[in-house]
N, C-alpha and C positions, 0 to 999 in steps of 0.2 A: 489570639488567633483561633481560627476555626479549628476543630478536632472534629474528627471522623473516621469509621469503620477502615478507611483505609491504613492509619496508623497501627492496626491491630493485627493486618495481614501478615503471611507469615513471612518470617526470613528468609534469606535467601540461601538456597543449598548449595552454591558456587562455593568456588574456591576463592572469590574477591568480593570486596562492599557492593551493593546494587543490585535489584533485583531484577532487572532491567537487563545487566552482562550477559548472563547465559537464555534468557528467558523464550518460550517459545510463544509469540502473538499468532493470533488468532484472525482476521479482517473479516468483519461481518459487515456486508452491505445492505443497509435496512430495507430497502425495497422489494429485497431478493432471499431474505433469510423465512423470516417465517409472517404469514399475516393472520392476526388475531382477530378479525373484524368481520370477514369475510368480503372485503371490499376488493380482493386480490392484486395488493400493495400490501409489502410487508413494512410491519410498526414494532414501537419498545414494544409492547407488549406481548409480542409476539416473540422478541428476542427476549424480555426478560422468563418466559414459559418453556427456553429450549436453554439455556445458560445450564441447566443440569447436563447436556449432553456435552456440553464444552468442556466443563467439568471432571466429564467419565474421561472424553477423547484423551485429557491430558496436557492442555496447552494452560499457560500461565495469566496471559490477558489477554482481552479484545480490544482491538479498534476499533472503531464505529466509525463510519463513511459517514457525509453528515445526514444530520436530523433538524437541520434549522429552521425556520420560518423561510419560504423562499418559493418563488413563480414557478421554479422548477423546469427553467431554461435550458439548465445544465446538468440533471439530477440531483439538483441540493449543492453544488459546486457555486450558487448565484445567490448567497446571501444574503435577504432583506430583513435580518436582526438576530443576529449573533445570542441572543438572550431570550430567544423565545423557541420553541416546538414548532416544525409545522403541522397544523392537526392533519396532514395524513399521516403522521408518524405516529399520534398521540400528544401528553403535554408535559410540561415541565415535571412535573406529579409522576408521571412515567418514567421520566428520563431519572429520576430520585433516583427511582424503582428499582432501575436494571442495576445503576451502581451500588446503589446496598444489596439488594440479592447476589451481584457479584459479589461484593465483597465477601457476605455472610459465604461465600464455595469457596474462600481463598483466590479469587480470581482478580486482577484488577482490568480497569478501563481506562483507554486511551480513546482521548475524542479527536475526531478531525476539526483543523481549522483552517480555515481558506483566508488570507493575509491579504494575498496581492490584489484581489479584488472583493467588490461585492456585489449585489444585485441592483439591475437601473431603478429598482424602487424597493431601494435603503433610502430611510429619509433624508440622512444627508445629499445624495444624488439628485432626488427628489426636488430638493429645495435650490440645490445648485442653479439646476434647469428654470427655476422660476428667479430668481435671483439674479441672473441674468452674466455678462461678462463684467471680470475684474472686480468681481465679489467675493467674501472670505470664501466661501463654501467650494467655491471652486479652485480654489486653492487645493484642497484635499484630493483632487482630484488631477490628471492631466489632459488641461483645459485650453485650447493651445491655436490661432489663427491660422488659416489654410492657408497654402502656395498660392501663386498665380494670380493676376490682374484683379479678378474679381473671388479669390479666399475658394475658389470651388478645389482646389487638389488639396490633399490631406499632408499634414504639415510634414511629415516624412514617408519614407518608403517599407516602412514596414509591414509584414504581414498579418494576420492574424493566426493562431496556431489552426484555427477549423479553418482556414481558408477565407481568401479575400483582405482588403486592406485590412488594418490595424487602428484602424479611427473612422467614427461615425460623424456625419455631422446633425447640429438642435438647428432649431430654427432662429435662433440669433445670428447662425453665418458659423458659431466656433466649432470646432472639435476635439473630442473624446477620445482617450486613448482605450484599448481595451486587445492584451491581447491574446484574448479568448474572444469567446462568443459576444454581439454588441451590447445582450442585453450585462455583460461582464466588466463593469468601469475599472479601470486601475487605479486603486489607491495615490496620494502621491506620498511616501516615506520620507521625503522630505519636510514636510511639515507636523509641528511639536502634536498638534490634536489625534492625527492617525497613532502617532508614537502612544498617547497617553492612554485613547480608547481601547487599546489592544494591549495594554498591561491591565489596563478593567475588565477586560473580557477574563484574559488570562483567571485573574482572582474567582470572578463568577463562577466558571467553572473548579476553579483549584478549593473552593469553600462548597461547593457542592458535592465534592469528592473525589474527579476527579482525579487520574494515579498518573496522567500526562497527554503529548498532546499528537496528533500528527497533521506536521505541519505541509500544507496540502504548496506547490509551485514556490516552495522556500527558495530557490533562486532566482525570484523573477520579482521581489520586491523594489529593489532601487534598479536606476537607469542610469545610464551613462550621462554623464554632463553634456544640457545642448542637444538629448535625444539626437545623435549621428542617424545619416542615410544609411542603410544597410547595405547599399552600393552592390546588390546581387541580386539576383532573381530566384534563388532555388525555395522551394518551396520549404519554410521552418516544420520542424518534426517535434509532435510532443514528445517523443521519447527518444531523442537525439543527442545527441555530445557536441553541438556546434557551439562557436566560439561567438556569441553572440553582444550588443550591446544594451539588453534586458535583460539579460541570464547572468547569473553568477560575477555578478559586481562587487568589488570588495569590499563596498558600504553595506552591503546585508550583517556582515558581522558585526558593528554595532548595535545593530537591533538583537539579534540572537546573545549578546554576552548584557542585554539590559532582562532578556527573559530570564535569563539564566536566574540573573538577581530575584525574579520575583518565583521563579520553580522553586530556589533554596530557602526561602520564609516558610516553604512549609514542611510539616512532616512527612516521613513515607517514600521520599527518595520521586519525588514525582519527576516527569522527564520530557523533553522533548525530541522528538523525532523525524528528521529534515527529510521528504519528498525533495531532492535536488538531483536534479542533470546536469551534471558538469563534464568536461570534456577529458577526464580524468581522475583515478580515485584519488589520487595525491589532493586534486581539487577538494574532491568530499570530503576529505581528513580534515580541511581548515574551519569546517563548520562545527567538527567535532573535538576543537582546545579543551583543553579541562574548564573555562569560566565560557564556553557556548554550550553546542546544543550536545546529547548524550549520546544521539545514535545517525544515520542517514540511511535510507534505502540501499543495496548495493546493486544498482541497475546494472552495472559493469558486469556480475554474474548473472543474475538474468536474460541477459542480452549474449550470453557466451552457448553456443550451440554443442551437439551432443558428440564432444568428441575430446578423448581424455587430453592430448598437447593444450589443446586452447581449455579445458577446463584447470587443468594443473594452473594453467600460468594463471589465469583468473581467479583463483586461491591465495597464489605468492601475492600476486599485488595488490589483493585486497588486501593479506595481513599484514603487507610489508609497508602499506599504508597506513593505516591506523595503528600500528603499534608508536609510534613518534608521540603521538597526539594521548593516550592512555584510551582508548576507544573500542569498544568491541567491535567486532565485523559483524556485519549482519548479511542474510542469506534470503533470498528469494525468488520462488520462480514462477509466480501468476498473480495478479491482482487486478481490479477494476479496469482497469486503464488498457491491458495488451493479453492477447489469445491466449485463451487458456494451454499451457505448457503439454498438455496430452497433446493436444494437436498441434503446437508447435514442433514436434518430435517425432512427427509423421502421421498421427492417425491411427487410428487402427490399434489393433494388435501388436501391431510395434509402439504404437505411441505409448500406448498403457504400460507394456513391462516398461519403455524408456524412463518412464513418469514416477512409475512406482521403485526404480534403481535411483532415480536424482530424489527422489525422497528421501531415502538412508543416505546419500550422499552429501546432499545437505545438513541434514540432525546428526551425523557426524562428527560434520566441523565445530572449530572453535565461537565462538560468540553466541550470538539470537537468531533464532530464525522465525521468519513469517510465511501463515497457513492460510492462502485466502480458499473462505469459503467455498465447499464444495470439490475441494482439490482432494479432502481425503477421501472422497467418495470416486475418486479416479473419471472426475467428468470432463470430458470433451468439449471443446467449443463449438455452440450453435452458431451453424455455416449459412444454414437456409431461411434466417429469420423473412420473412415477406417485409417490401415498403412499406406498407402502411401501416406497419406494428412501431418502426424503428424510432426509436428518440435519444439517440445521441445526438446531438447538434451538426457536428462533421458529419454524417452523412447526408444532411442538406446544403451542403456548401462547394462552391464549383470550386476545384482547388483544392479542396479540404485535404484531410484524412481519410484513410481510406472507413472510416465508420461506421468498425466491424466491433466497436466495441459493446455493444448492446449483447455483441454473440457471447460476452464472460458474463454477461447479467443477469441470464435467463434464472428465473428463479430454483434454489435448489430441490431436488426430491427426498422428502421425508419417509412416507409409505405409500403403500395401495398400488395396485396396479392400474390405475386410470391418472392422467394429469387433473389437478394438481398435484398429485402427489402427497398430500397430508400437507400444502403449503398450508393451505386454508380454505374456508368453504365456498371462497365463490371467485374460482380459476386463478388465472397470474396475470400479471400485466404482459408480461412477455410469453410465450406459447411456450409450452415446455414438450421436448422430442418422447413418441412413445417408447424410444426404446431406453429409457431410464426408470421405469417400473424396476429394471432389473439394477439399476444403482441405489436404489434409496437408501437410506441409511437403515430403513425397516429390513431392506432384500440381503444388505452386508453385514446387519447385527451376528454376531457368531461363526459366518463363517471364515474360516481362517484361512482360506485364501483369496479374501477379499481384501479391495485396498483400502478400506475404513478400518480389517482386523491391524492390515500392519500397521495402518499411523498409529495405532493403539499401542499395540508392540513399540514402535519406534521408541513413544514419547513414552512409555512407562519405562522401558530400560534405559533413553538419556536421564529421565528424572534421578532412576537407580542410584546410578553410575558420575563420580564424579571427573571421570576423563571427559564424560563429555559433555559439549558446550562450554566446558571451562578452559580456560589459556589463552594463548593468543599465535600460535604454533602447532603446525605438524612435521612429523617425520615419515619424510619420504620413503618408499621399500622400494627394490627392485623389481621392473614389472615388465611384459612381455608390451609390445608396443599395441596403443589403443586399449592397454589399462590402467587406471589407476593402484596404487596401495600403498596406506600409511598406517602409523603406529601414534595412538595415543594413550599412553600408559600402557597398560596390556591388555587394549585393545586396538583392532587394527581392521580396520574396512579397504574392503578391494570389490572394486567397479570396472565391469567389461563394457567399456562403448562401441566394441565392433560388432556386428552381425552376424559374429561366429562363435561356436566355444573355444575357450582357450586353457592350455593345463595350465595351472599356477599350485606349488605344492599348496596344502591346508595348512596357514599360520597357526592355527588353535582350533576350539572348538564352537561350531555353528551356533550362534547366538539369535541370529534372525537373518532370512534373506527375501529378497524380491521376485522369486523365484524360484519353483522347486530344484534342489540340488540331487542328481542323482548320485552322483559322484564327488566326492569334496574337494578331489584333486582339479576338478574341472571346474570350471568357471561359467555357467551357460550365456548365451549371447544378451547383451544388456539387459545384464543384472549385477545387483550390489549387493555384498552378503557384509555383516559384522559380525566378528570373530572374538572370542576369548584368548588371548595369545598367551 
């Protein structure tokens, strides 16, 4: 079997096996992270040249959004060869690159991978289309005769998630399922060859070094028997909990406990990590058995707005889910997919202290949390991007989404005060706002009350300290209403989500807060302080 620098990495400073349990990711979005070329599209190599500041920050491993060979319909989300670079990213040679460099900082790498579909020119699609109907090839796919007299309605009433039906038709008369964007075909999981290419892919990467994977629409690979009518009209939400008949089929766990089998061939604790929307955490817990996958997004908190009742409960249930299953909780509050958390939390001046208190409040809790890029630089989501910059797919689609997601993409600010911003030397693919000179990571190195200094702070005192990230359990304190506070070993974090200051006496001694304390008896209005108790 292959061996590689991953094996060498270091152990894990938790309090249970897996390095993965308490671990803090990191999500770099190659486009957006850093560009080496000056082609203003960010590449590996531009991500393997800033890997030292990942490093300093404090986070354990990166995900990587993909880097495939791909038309780039969907950002890299449209797959046309699982096994190859796309040269705007750079090339396999690169891609080495970043995971040994990782490795050699103690860092590992989690790579994304896109299952349920792949791009209308992957060769097997390709060849589908010219093969014609009731040929193997389309088999792999759901390939499937229209409604009505003459085959022109689309064999069901599904949606597409950007809007519009959910099936294209070729020019043979059949149709394609897809449901994403058309250039997006659906795998079909039903047949042995998708099953066999996707434990091949798996190895490619797992023998390249690879440390696991993140598995991109994990509940949307198998269908319900017969592909049912959806029998409603409401428009499907990518980031919804609807009880759906392509989302969260209980045939997906099959696939997920045959990965499992080929994660455990190799050394290093490599891992998988389920993108699932289910209508329930209880749901996501079943993906995560001890012989499936290791971890799942927890949208259920991301989705829980700034206010301590609904965030407490969205704590309990996370943990009270996954403790059955032996699972960490995992935590997050921004990624590629949905507004960045500053500006979910109002904006402004409020948004920022809101952002920088659910900071500590998350690296708090027990399990993993994930930092997508840019978040510790306390950035906002771009609101104003112009049409003709926009390439998300949903904002071309009548129906769609609203196809605002382009506004978490904007590329991040490095230095200088002119845009790019130290992305690289020749602009960004998306327009970056002038008033992020004053966010760079150059403008927040040092000083300490910037919100780059506290993730730094954060993540050097959870690394510390073994209460945190470890367990699977808090203890609740007594709190004045619209605050949080708990006790993990002897420490103890307390969060004011109202808009006012509140006394709460001082548990211990100020460890790090989100906000200057004038007073230690007072609490200032949404902020989170951690305590030595």
């Amino acid at each position: 079997m292959t061996q590689h620098l991953a094996d060498a990495l270091p152990a894990p400073t938790g309090t249970r096996p897996g390095w993965w349990r308490e671990a803090v990711i990191y999500q770099v979005y190659p486009r957006s992270f850093a560009d080496s070329n000056g082609d203003g599209m960010g590449d590996l190599e531009g991500i393997r040249s800033r890997l030292p500041y990942l490093k300093e920050l404090g986070v354990d491993a990166v995900w990587l959004s993909p880097f495939y060979a791909s038309p780039q319909a969907d950002a890299g989300y449209d797959v046309a060869d699982y096994r190859a670079i796309d040269p705007m990213f750079g090339t396999l040679h690169d891609a080495d690159a970043v995971i040994r460099e990782a490795h050699a900082l103690g860092l590992r790498i989690i790579v994304d991978l896109v299952p349920n579909h792949c791009s209308d020119q992957h060769e097997w699609f390709k060849q589908a289309l010219r093969e014609g109907p009731g040929t193997p090839l389309r088999e792999r796919f759901h390939f499937r005769p229209g409604q009505g007299a003459d085959g022109s309605e689309p064999p069901n009433d599904w949606e597409s998630i950007f809007g519009g039906p959910a099936w294209t038709r070729v020019e043979d008369g059949e149709w394609y399922l897809h449901l994403f964007a058309p250039e997006q075909p659906d795998f079909n999981w039903e047949h042995p060859a998708v099953q066999d290419e996707f434990r091949s892919i798996l190895r490619f990467w797992l023998d390249l070094g690879a440390d696991g994977f993140r598995i991109d629409v994990a509940h949307g690979l198998v269908k319900a028997p017969g592909l049912p009518d959806l029998g409603r009209d409401e428009q499907l939400k990518l980031l919804g909990n609807q009880v759906l008949p392509f989302f969260d089929q209980d045939g997906v766990h099959e696939i997920y406990r045959s990965w499992r089998t080929v994660l455990d061939e190799y050394a290093g604790d490599r891992i998988g990590v389920a993108e699932a929307w289910t209508p329930s955490a209880d749901r996501t817990a079943l993906y995560l058995r001890p012989d499936e996958l290791h971890q799942a997004f927890n949208f259920h908190y991301l989705n829980t707005g700034w206010d301590a009742a609904a965030l407490r409960s969205a704590i309990d249930d996370s943990l009270d889910a996954m403790r059955p299953v032996g699972a960490p909780t995992t935590w997050v509050l921004s990624n590629h997919d949905v507004v960045r958390h500053v500006t979910r939390y109002g904006g402004g001046a409020q948004g920022l202290a809101r952002a920088r208190a659910a900071a500590l409040l998350m690296l708090a809790l027990p399990g993993s949390a994930y930092v997508y890029q840019g978040e510790e630089l306390g950035l906002p989501e771009v609101v104003d991007l112009p049409d003709e910059v926009r390439q998300d797919p949903s904002f071309f689609k009548e129906n769609g989404q609203d196809g605002l997601r382009d506004g978490c993409r904007v590329p991040i600010p490095w230095s200088g005060d002119q845009a790019p911003y130290g992305f690289g030397s020749g602009g960004s693919w998306l327009p970056q706002p002038a008033e992020w000179a004053g966010l760079s990571v150059e403008a927040q190195t040092g000083d300490p009350a910037s919100t780059l200094e506290l993730y730094r702070a954060a993540l050097r005192i959870r690394r510390e300290r073994d209460d945190l990230g470890a367990g699977d359990a808090v203890e609740w304190l007594e709190a004045p209403e619209g605050v949080l506070a708990f006790r993990r070993g002897d420490f103890v974090c307390t969060v004011n989500t109202t808009g006012q200051p509140v006394r709460l006496p001082a548990p211990g001694t100020v460890l790090l807060a989100s906000a200057e304390l004038a007073d230690p008896g007072t609490l200032p209005a949404d902020t989170a302080v951690w305590w030595q108790g």
